[in-house]
N, C-alpha and C positions, 0 to 999 in steps of 0.2 A: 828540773822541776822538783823534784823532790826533797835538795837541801830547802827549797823554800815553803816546803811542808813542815820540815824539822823544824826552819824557824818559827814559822807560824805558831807552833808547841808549842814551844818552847818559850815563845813570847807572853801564851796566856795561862801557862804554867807560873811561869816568877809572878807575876801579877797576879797570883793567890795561893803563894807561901813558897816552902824551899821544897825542892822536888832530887832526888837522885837521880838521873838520867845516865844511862850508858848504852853504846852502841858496840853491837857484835853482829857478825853474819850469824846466818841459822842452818848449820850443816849440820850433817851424822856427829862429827868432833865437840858441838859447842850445846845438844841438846840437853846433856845430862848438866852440866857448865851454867846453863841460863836457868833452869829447873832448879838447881840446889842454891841458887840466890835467890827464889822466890822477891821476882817481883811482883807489882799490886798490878799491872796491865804488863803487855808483851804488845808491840806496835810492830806489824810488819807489811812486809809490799809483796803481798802474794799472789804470784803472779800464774801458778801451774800445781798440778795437785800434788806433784812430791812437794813442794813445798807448804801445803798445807797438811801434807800427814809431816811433815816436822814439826809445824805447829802446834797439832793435836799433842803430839807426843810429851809436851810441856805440862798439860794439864793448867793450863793456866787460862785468865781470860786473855782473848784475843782479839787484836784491833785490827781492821783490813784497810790499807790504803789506797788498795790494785784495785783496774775496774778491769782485768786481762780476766780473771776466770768470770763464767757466767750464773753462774749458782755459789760464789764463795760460800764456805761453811762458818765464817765467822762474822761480827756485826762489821760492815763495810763502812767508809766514809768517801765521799767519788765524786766528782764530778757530773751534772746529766749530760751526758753523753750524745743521745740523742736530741737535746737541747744545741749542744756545740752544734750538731751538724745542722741544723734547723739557720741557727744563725750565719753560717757560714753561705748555706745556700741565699740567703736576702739578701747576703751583702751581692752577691754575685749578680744575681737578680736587679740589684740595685743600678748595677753598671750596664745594662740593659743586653746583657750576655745573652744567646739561646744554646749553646753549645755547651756541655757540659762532660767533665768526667772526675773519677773518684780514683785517688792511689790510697790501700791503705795499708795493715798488716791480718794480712787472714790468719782465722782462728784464736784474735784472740776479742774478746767481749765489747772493747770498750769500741776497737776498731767496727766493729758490724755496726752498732748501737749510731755511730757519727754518719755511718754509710747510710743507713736506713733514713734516718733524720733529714740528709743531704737529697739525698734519692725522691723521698715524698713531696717534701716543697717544690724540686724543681719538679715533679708529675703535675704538683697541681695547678704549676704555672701553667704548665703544657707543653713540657719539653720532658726530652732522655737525658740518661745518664751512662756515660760509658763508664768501666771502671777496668780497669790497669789488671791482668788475675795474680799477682804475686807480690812481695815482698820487693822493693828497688835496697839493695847493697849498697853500702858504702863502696866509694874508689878509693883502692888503694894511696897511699903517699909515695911509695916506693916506683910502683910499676901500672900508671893507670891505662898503659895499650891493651892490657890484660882484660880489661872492661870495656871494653869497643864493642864487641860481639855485641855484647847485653846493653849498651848503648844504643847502637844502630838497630838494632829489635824495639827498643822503648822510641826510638825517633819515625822508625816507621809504624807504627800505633798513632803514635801524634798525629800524623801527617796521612792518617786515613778519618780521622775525625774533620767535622767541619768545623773550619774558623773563622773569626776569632774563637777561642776557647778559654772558659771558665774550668781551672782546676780545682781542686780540693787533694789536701794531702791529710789524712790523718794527725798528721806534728808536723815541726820543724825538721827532726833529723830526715822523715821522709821527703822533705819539700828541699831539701839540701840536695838529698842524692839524684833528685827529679834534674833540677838545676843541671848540676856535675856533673849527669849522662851527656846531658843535651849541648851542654858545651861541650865537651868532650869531641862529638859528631857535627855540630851543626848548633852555633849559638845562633843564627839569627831568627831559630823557632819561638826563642825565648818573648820576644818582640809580637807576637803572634797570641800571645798567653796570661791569662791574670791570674794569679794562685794565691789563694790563700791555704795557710793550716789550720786546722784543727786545733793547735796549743801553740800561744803567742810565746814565748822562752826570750825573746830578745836574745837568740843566738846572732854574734856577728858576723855577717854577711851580706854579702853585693849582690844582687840586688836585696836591701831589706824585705823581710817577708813578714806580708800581711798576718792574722790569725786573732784564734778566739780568746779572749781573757779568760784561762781558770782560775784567777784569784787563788793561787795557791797559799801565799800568807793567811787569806780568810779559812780556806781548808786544814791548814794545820792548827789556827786556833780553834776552827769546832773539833778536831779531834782532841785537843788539848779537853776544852768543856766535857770531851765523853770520858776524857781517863780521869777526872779531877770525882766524874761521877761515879764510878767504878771503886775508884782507889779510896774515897774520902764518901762515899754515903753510901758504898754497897749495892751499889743502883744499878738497874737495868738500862741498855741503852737499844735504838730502834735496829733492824739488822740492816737498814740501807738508808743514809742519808746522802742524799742526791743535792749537790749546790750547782744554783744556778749561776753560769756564765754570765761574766759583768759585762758581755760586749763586744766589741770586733775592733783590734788594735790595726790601725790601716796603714802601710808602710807600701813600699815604693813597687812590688808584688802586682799589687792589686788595684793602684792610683790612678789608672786610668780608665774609660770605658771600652766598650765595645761598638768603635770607631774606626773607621780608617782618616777622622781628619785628626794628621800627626801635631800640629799646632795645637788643637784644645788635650792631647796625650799629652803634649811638654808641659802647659801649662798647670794641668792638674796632677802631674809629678811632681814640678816643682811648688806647687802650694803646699804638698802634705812632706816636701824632705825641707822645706825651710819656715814652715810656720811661727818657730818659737823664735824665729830673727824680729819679730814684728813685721813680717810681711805687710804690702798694701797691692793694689790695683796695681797700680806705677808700676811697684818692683813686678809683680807678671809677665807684664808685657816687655818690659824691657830686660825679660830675662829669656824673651822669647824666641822666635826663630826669626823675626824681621817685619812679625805683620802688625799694622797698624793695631789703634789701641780700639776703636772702635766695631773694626773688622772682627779682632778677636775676640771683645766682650757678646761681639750677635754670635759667633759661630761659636763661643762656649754655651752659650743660651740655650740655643737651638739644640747642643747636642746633648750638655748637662740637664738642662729642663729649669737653673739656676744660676745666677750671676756667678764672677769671680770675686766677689765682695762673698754673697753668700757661703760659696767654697772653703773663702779662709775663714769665716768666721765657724764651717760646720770643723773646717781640720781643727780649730783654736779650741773648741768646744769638747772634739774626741779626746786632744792632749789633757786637756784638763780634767776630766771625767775620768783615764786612766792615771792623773798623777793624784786624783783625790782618792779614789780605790786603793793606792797601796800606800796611802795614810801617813809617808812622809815629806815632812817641808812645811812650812807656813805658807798661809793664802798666798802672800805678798812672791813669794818662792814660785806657788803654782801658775800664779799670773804672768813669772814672768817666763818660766819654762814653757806655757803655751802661749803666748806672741801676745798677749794684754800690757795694755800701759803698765797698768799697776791691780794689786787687789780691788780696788773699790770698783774700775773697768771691769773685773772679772766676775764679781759681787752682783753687779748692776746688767750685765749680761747673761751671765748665768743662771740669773734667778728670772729674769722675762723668759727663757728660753727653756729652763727645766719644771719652771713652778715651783723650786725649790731652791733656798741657798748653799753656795758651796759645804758650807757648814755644817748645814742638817744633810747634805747630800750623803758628805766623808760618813758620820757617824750613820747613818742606816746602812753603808758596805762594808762596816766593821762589823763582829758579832761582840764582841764587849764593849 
């Protein structure tokens, strides 16, 4: 996450003159070090309060990019937080889920803030929320029998909730280790389970996993806009700017509903891992498990609420809305990455479906 904060800077830094930039940890060794090269801003990911008395110790202004503490002492820039978790729960909601539960990381800010967000929507559906009490560890590479114990503890949890079950993981790294247990013990719970994260990272993995857009390139160019204001007009900046999440990036996690008919599960898996081939109808069914074409189109109906035309065209629709947000590629590029003929198909769709064209879409999720 983070490199793609740096970039975001650093992108709308050049883009208004030449900047010195240098990267160094902030330890007891390098405070006196960063201090007598006076820079115009110090940018850091403060995460715990000894690292904000390092920070203090600089005398210099300070930029926050952690949303871990909950009172940081310096002007923060973050993601909302409880925004993430709000979306997270609709999408869940969406799949017509009533089981719910929450892994995150206790004690630190950003985690409560997703928890809470998560927790409320699903109350006001009218459902609970279980939540996980600890931290899930990484498995080791070396020796993962060693994580069996703390496996088989996370597998009996699961398996005291009722299913199907909507997860939420604070990130990816936690939505990995969720994964890792449970294979580990017993994959076929996996199959029982729709998960999304908290932070989409596009880490790779099997099953892909669903999660929230932080638009972190947009976040590193508004913090770019705050230091360009500090370093170059002396300016005051707000002590919290909160950016909203672009969305919910849907991967193979969270594809299906909260079903036991396995035929419309295959079907709306494979719409959202093959979309950008040009999917149709046709391909579905005949990618399906054997059942007619008609059969299949009533019993996704029935249990989607929407055709399998519709489907592809919503998976066609989220691909291109996350390829126009991180603002690389021509139309013609993004048409074809999300399964459109061509641009003018995407142009002519897109704009009946958003009220807007892709165009003006890109530039209002850019901040320059």
């Amino acid at each position: 996450m983070l490199h793609l904060v740096w970039m975001g800077m650093i992108k709308a830094l050049n883009r208004n003159g030449r900047f010195i930039v240098s990267r160094a940890p902030l330890t007891e060794n390098t405070v006196d070090t960063i201090r007598n090269w006076k820079p115009d801003v110090v940018i850091g990911h403060i995460a715990r309060e000894e690292n904000a008395e390092l920070a203090r110790r600089l005398k210099l202004p300070v930029l926050n990019t952690s949303g871990m503490m909950a009172h940081p002492p310096f002007p923060t820039v973050t993601i909302n937080n409880r925004r993430t978790g709000e979306m997270a729960a609709d999408h869940l909601l969406s799949k017509m889920h009533k089981n719910f539960a929450y892994i995150g990381t206790p004690n630190f800010a950003f985690s409560e803030a997703r928890y809470q967000g998560f927790r409320t929507r699903i109350e006001m559906a009218g459902y609970e929320v279980a939540r996980w009490p600890g931290i899930i560890g990484g498995i080791g590479m070396h020796d993962p029998e060693r994580f069996r114990h703390r496996a088989m503890e996370l597998r009996d949890w699961v398996l005291s909730l009722p299913e199907p079950l909507g997860v939420m993981t604070v990130d990816d790294y936690q939505a990995i280790a969720f994964i890792d247990h449970l294979r580990l013990v017993d994959e076929n719970l996996l199959s029982r389970i729709s998960l999304i994260s908290g932070h989409h990272s596009a880490l790779p993995f099997s099953p892909s996993i669903s999660g929230v857009d932080q638009r972190e390139m947009v976040w590193g160019m508004k913090l770019g806009e705050m230091v360009m204001r500090i370093a170059l007009e002396n300016g005051t900046v707000p002590s919290l700017t909160e950016l909203e999440p672009a969305g919910i990036v849907e991967q193979e996690s969270s594809a299906g509903v909260s079903t036991d008919d396995h035929d419309v599960l295959h079907a709306a898996r494979y719409i959202r891992q093959s979309v950008q081939l040009g999917i149709n109808v046709k391909d579905v069914v005949e990618n399906g498990l054997g059942l007619g074409r008609r059969a299949l189109e009533r019993r996704f109906q029935n249990v989607m609420g929407h055709t399998i035309l519709e489907e592809i065209q919503r998976a066609r629709m989220d691909r291109a809305r996350k390829l126009l947000r991180e603002g690389e590629g021509n139309l013609q590029d993004v048409a074809l990455q999300s399964g459109f003929t061509d641009h003018k198909h995407l142009q002519r769709v897109f704009t009946e479906r958003e009220g807007i064209t892709p165009g003006a879409y890109r530039k209002q999720n850019l901040p320059l």
